[in-house]
KETORMI-185310 format. One record per residue (C-alpha): x, y, z; residue number from 1; chain. Coordinates in pm, whole numbers. Layout:
BEGIN
((X, Y, Z), NUM, "A")
...
END
This chain:
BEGIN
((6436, 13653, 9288), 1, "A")
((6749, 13826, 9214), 2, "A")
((6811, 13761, 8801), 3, "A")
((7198, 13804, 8869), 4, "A")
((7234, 13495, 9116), 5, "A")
((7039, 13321, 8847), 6, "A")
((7262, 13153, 8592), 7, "A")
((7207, 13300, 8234), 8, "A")
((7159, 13084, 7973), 9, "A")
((7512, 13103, 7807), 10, "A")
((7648, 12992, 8163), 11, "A")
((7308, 12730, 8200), 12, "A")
((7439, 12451, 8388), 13, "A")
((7373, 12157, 8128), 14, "A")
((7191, 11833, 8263), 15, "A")
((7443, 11534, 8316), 16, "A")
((7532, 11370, 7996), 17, "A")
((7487, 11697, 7779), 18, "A")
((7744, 11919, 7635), 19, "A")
((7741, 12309, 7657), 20, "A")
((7589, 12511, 7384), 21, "A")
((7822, 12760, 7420), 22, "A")
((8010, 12883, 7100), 23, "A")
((8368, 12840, 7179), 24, "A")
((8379, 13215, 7103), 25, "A")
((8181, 13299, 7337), 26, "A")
((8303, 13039, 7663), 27, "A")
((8420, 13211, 7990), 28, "A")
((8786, 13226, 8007), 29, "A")
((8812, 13406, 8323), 30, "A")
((8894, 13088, 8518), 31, "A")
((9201, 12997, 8351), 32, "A")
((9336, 13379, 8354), 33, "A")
((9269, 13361, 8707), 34, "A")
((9458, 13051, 8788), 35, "A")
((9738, 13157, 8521), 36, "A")
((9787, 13499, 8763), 37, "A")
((9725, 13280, 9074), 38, "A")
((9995, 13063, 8957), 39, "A")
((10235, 13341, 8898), 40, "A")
((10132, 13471, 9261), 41, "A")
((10187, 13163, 9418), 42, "A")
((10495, 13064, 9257), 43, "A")
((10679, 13414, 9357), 44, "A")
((10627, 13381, 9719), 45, "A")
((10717, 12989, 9750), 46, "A")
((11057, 13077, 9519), 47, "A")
((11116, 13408, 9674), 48, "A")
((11102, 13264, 10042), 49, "A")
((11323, 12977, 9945), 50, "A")
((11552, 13215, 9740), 51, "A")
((11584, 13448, 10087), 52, "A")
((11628, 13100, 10257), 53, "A")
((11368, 13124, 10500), 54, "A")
((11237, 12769, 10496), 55, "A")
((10962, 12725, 10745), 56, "A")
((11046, 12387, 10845), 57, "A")
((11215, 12088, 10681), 58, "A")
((10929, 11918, 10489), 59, "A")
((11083, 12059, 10185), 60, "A")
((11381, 11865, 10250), 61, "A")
((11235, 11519, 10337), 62, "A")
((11015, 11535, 10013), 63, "A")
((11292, 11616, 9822), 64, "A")
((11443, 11324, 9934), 65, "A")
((11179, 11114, 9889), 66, "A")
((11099, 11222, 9493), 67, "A")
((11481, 11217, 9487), 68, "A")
((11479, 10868, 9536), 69, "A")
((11124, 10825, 9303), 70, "A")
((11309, 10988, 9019), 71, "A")
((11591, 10715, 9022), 72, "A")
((11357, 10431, 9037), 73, "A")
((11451, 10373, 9404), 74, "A")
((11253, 10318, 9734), 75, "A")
((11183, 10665, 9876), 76, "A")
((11389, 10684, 10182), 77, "A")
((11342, 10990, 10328), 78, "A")
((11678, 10991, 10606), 79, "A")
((11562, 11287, 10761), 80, "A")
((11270, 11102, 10935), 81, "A")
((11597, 10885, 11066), 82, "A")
((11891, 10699, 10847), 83, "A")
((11662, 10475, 10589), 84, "A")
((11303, 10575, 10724), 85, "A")
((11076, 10446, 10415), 86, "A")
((10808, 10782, 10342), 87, "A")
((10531, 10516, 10286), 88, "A")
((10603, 10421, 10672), 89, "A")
((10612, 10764, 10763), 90, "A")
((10294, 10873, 10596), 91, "A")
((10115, 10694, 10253), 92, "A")
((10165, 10940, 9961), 93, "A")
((10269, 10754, 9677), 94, "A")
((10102, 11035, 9452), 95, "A")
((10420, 11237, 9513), 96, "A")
((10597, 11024, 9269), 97, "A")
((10427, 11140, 8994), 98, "A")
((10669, 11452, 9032), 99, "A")
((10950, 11229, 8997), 100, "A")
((10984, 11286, 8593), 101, "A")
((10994, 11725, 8669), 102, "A")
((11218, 11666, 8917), 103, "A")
((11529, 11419, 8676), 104, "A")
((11482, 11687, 8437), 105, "A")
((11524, 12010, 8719), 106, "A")
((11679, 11835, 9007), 107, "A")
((11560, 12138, 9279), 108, "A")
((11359, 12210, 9547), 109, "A")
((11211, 12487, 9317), 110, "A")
((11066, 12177, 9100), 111, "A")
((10862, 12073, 9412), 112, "A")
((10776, 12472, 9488), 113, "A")
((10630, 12544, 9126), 114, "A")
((10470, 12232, 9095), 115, "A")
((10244, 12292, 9407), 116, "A")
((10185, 12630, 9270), 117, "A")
((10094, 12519, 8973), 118, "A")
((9826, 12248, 9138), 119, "A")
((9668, 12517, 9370), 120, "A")
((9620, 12725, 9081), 121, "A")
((9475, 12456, 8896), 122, "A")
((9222, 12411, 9126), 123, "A")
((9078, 12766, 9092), 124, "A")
((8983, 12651, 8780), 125, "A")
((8677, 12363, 8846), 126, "A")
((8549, 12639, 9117), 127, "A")
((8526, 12964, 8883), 128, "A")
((8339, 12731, 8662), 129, "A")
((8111, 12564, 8894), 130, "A")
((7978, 12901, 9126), 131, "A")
((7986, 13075, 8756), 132, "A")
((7748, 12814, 8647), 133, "A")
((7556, 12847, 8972), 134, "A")
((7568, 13204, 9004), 135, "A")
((7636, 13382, 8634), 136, "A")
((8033, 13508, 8555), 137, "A")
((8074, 13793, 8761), 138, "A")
((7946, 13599, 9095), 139, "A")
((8141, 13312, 9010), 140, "A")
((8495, 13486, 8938), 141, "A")
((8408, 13646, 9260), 142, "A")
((8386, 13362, 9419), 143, "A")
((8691, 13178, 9297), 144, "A")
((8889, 13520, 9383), 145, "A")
((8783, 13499, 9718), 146, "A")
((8884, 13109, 9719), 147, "A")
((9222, 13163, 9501), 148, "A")
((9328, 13428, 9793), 149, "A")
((9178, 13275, 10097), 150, "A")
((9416, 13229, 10377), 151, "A")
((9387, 12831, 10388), 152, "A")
((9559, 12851, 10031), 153, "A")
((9758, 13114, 10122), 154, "A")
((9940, 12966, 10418), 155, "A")
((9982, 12668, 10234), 156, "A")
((10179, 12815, 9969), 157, "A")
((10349, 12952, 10215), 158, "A")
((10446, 12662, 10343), 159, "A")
((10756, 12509, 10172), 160, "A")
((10620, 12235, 9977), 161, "A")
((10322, 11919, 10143), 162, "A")
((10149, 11638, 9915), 163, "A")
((9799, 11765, 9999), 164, "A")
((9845, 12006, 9702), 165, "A")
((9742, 11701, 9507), 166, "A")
((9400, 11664, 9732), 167, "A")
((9320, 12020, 9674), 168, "A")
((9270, 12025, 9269), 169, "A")
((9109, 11661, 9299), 170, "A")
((8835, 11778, 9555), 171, "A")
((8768, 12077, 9342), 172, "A")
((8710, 11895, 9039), 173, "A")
((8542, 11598, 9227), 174, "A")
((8275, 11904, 9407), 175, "A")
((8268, 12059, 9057), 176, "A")
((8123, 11715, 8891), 177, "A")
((7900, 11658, 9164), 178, "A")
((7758, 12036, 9149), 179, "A")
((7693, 11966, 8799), 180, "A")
((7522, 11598, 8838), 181, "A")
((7854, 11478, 8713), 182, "A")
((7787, 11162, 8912), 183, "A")
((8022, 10927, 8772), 184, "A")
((8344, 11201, 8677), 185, "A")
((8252, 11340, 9049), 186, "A")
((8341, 10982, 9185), 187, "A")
((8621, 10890, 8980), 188, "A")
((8771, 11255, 9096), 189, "A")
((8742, 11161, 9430), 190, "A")
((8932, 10795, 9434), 191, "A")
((9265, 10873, 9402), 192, "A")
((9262, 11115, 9715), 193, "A")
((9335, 10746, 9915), 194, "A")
((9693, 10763, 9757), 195, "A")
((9763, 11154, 9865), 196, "A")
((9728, 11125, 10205), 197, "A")
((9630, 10851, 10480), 198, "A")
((9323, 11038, 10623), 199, "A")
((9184, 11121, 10239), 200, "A")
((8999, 10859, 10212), 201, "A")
((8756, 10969, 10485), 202, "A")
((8715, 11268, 10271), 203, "A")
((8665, 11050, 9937), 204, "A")
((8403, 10886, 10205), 205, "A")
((8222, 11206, 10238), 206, "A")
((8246, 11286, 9835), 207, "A")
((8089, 10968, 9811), 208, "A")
((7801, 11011, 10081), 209, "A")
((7703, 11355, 9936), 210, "A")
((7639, 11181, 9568), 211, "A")
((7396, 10919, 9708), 212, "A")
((7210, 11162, 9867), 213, "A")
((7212, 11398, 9574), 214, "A")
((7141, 11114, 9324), 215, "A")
((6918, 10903, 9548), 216, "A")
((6579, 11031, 9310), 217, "A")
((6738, 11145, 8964), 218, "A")
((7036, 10833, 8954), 219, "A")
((6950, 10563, 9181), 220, "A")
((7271, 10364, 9056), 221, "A")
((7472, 10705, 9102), 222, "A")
((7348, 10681, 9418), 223, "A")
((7464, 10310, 9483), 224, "A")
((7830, 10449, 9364), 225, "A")
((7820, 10684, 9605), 226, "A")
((7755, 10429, 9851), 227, "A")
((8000, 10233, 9705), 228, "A")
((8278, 10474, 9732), 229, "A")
((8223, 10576, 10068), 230, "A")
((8262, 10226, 10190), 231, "A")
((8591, 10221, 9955), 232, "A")
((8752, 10520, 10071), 233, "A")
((8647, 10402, 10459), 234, "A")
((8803, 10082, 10409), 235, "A")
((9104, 10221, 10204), 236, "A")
((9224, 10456, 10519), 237, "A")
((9165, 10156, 10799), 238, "A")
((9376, 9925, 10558), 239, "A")
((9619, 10162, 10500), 240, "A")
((9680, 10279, 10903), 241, "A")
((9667, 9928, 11037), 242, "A")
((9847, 9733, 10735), 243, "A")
((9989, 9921, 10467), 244, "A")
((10193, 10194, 10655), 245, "A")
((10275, 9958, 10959), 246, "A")
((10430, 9721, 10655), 247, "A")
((10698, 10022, 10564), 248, "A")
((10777, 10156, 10960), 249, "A")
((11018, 9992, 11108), 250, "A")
((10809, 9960, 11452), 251, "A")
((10549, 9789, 11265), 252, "A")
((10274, 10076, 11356), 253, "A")
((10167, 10398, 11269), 254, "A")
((10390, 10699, 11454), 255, "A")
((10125, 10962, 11448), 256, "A")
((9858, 10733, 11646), 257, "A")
((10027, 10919, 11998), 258, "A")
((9878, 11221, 11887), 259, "A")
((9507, 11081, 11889), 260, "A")
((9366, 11146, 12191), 261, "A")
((9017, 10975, 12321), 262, "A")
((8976, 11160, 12611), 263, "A")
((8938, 11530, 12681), 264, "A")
((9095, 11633, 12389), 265, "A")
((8756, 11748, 12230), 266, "A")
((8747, 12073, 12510), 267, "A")
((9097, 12134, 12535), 268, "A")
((9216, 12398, 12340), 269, "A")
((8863, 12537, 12273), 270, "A")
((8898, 12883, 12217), 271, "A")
((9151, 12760, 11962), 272, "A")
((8927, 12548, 11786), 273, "A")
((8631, 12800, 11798), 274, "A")
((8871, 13051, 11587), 275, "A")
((8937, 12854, 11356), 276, "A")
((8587, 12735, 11305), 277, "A")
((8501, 13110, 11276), 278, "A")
((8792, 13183, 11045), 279, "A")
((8645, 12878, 10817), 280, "A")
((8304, 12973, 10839), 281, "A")
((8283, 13371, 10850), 282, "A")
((8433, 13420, 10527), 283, "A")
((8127, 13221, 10423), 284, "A")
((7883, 13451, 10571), 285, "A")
((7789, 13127, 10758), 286, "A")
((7584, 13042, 10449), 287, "A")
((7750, 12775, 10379), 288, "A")
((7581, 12630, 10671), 289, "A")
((7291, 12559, 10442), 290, "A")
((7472, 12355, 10176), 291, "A")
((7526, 11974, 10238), 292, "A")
((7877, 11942, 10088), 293, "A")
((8004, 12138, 10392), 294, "A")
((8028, 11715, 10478), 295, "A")
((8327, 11674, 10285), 296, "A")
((8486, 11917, 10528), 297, "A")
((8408, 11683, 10814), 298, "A")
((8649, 11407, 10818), 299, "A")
((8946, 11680, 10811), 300, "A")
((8819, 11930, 11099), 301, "A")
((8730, 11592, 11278), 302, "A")
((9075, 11423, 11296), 303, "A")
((9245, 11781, 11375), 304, "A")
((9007, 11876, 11664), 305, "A")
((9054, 11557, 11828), 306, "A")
((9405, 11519, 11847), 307, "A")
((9632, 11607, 12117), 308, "A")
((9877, 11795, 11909), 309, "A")
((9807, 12152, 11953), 310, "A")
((9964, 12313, 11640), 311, "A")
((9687, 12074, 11435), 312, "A")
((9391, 12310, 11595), 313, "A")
((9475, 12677, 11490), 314, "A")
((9504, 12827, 11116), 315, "A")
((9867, 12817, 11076), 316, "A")
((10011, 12599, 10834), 317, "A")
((9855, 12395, 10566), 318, "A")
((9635, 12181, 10690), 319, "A")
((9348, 12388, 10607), 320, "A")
((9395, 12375, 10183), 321, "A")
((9208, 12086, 10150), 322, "A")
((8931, 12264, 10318), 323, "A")
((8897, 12588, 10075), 324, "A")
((8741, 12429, 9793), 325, "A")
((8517, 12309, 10061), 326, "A")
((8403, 12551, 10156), 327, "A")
((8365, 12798, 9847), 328, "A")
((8169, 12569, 9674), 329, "A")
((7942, 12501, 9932), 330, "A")
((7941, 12936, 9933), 331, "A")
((7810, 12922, 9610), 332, "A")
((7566, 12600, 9647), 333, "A")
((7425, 12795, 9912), 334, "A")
((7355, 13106, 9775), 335, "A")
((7241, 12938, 9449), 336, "A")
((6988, 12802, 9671), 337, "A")
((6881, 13055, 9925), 338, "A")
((6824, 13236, 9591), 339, "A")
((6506, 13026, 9542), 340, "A")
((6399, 13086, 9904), 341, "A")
((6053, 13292, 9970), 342, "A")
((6185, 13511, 10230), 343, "A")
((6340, 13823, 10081), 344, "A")
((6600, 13866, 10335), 345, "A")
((6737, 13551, 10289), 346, "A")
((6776, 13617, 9908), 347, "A")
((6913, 13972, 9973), 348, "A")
((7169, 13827, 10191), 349, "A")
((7281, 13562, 9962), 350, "A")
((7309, 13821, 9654), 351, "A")
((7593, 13957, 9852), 352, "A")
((7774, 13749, 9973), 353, "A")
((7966, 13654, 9651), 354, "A")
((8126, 14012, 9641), 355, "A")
((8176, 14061, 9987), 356, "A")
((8368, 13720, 10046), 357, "A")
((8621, 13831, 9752), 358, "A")
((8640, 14156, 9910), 359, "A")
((8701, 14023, 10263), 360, "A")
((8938, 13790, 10073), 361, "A")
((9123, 14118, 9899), 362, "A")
((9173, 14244, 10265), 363, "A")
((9261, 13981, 10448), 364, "A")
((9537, 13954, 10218), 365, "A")
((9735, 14218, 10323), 366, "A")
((9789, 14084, 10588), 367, "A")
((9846, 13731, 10470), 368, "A")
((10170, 13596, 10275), 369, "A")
((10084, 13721, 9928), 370, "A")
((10141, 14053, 10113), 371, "A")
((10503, 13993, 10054), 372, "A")
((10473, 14055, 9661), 373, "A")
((10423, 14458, 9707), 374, "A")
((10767, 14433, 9958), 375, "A")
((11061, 14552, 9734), 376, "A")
((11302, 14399, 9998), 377, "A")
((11133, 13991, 9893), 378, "A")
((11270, 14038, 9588), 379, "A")
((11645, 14055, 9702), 380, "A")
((11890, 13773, 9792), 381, "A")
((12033, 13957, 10085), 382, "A")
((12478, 13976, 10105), 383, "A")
((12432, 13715, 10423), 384, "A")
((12218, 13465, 10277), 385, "A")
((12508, 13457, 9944), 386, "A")
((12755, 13437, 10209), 387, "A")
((12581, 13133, 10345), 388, "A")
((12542, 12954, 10046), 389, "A")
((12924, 13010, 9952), 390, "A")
((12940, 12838, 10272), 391, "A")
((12750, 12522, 10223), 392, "A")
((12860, 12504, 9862), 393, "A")
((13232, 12377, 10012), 394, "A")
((13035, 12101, 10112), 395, "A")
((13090, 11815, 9856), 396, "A")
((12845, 11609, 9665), 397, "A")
((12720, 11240, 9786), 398, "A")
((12866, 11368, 10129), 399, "A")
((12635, 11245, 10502), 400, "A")
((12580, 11562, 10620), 401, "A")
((12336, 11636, 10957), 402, "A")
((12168, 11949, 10970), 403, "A")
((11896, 12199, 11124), 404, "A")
((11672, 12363, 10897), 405, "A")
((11799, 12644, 10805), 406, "A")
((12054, 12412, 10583), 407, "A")
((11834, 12130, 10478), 408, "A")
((11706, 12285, 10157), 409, "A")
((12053, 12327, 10000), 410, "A")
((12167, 11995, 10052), 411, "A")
((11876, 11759, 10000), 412, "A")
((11954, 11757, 9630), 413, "A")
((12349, 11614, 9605), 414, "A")
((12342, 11514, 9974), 415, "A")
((12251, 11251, 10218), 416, "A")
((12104, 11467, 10495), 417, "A")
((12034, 11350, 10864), 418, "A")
((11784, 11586, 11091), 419, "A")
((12080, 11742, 11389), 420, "A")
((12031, 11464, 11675), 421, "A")
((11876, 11213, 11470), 422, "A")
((12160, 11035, 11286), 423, "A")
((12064, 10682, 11499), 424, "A")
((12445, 10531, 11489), 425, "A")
((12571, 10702, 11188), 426, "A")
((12855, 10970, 11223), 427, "A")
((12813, 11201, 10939), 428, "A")
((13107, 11367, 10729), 429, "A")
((12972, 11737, 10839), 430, "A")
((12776, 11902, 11038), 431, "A")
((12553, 12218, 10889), 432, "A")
((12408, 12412, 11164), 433, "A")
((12179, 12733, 11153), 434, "A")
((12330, 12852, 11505), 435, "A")
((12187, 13235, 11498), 436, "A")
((12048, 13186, 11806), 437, "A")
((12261, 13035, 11970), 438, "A")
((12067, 12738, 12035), 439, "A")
((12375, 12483, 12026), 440, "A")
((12654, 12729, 12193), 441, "A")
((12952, 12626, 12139), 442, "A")
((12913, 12394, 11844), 443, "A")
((13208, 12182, 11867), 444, "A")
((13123, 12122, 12222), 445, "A")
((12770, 12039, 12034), 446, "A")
((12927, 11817, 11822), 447, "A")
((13136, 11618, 12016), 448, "A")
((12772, 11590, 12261), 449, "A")
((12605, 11417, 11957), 450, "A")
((12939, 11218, 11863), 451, "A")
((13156, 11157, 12113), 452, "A")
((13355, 10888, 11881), 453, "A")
((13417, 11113, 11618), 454, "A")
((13644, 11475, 11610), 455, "A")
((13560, 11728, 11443), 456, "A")
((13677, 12070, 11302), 457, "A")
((13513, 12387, 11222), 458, "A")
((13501, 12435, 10794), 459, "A")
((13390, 12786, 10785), 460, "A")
((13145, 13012, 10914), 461, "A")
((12926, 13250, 10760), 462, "A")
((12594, 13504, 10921), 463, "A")
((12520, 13262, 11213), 464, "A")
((12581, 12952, 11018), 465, "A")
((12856, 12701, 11073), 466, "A")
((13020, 12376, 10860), 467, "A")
((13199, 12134, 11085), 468, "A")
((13392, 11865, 10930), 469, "A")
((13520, 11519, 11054), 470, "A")
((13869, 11469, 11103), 471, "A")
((14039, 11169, 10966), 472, "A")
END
């Protein structure tokens, strides 16, 4: 066998119930400086992108709204999803208020941005400890570099700000327990993923599933648990589609059941699907075939294959994040194992594939958003985009304001802000459009299309962008 896969016995992984014997001297600290740089990564392209105002869509605005509302003890109304849409109707992520103390002391978008920085980063954490325990240090940190820069994460941060960057640090810890016979801390990990996200519970389903069958000899009850969780975190995700979300929505149902499709839905889009599958696989040097925690990964390439919105299919965006821990632990489980295997290729194989997935990780990011760091020109606030907020800042506080994007993310915070054709009934003071394209012409003509009761005038102008105002 190859010694270096082998863990050593300062890394040893200890037997559940037993501490390290590790001088504290002597105890790895590469994981944290990792996450502490990933952190510092991370947080420079979320700020810098929202600094340049290039928000990617307006997610960042509606969960601004929503913690807004958290951080003065109110229900989270998110008006963006339509005047007094309830989040918990829209989709169930109460976990979101737990940034609702950050955000009364730093009222910003930027709270939301650093705060999912920090949580990715955390996560980087439970995996450089669990493939170094597998694998010895230098395996391990390569492993959790090629996680901490994998393009799942990557485009995630990228992405303005989404609640799964709560699910990502909880899976990693939850897969770090279990790797480590952790039965009971890997469960309890796993339970509050059913209050991040509707479909998370499938996935604390899965956690559960891969205990019992890893505990079914060495912790029978364990085992049981795991059982026990999985029918939890099954039942927790059917309660909360058919009862607890339709009890918030205004409809009485759950919106996003239009974009499940029964019926061919599987085939369409397959060359789609097949990249993706590649682009979550490869980096594994499929090896992660062999590990059975690739089942937590399940529920979430399930639901997204079979629905018949296209844009849930391909690697844009951040769906994938809850996948990367995923899949780089199941990486290292692998190799840890196929370094016990009699065939000598096999072993071979897996001794490489730690430092070649960090180094495909190191490539791929050049072309990926981290990227951005080595461009001097991310780093400034460009004359147009001052110009622009000089514009919006005429706006006043507490005002109704309906808006595109390109506005959303300076208004959220002392605004009530409407999505542009949304407003259901209400006639808003202003009207903030990013028009650099042209999209809405002539945007008085545009305005008097979406409210032909009300008159308006144009406020100012600035780089594409324009304020109208109601008349009296």
């Amino acid at each position: 066998m190859h010694g270096a896969l082998l863990a050593t016995p300062e890394n040893a992984m200890p037997g559940p119930g037993t501490a390290p014997a590790v001088p504290a001297r002597r105890r790895n600290r590469s994981p944290h400086a990792l996450a502490l740089a990933l952190f510092v990564a991370y947080t420079a392209v979320s700020v810098l992108r929202h600094r340049r105002m290039e928000t990617l869509s307006w997610d960042l605005g509606i969960f601004e709204q929503a913690i807004r509302a958290y951080s003065r003890l109110q229900a989270p109304i998110a008006d963006l999803k339509g005047p007094g849409t309830h989040i918990l109707g829209d989709h169930f992520s109460p976990v979101t208020a737990l940034l609702a103390p950050a955000y009364r002391l730093f009222p910003s978008p930027v709270t939301l941005l650093v705060a999912q920085s920090a949580l990715f980063a955390l996560s980087a954490v439970p995996v450089a400890r669990a493939a170094g325990r597998l694998l010895g240090r230098a395996c391990g940190l390569a492993v959790a570099v090629a996680y901490g820069l994998s393009w799942g994460i990557q485009r995630a941060v990228d992405f303005d700000f989404h609640e799964i960057c709560f699910a990502v640090p909880l899976i990693a810890f939850s897969l770090e327990a279990l790797l480590r016979g952790r039965w009971r801390a890997a469960l309890m990990c796993a339970v509050p993923l059913v209050l991040v996200k509707e479909d998370l519970g499938l996935t604390a389903a899965a956690i559960g599933l891969v205990v019992a069958w890893r505990a079914r000899r060495a912790a029978p009850r364990s085992a049981l648990c795991g059982l026990g969780l999985a029918a939890f975190g099954t039942a927790a995700t059917l309660l909360t589609l058919t009862v607890v979300i339709p009890a918030f929505n205004t409809t009485g149902g759950y919106d996003y059941w239009a974009k499940i499709d029964g019926g061919l839905s599987p085939f369409a889009g397959a060359d789609v699907k097949l990249r993706t599958l590649a682009w979550l696989l490869l980096p594994t040097g499929l090896i992660a075939l062999r590990s059975p925690l690739l089942l937590v990964a399940l529920p979430t390439v399930g639901w997204r294959f079979l629905s018949a919105d296209d844009h849930y299919w391909s690697t844009d965006w951040h769906y994938s994040a809850v996948l990367m821990p995923v899949l780089a632990l199941a990486l290292a489980d692998a190799v840890r194992t196929a370094d016990r295997s009699r065939r000598p290729w096999l072993r071979a194989y897996a001794h490489r594939l730690p430092a070649c997935a960090a180094g495909a990780a190191l490539a791929l990011t050049t072309a990926l958003p981290l990227s951005a760091l080595a461009d001097p020109a991310a780093y400034r606030k460009s004359a147009a985009v001052t110009a622009v907020e000089d514009l919006l800042a005429r706006i006043p506080d507490g005002a109704t304001v309906e808006a595109n994007v390109g506005p959303i993310s300076r208004l959220t915070g002392r605004c009530r802000v409407l999505w542009v054709g949304n407003a259901r009934g209400t006639t808003p003071d202003f009207i903030a459009l990013d028009n650099r394209s042209g999209w809405a012409g002539d945007p008085l003509a545009y305005a008097r299309r979406l409210h032909p009761e009300a008159r308006y005038r144009q406020a100012g102008a600035a780089s594409g962008y324009v304020v109208l105002e109601r008349r009296a």
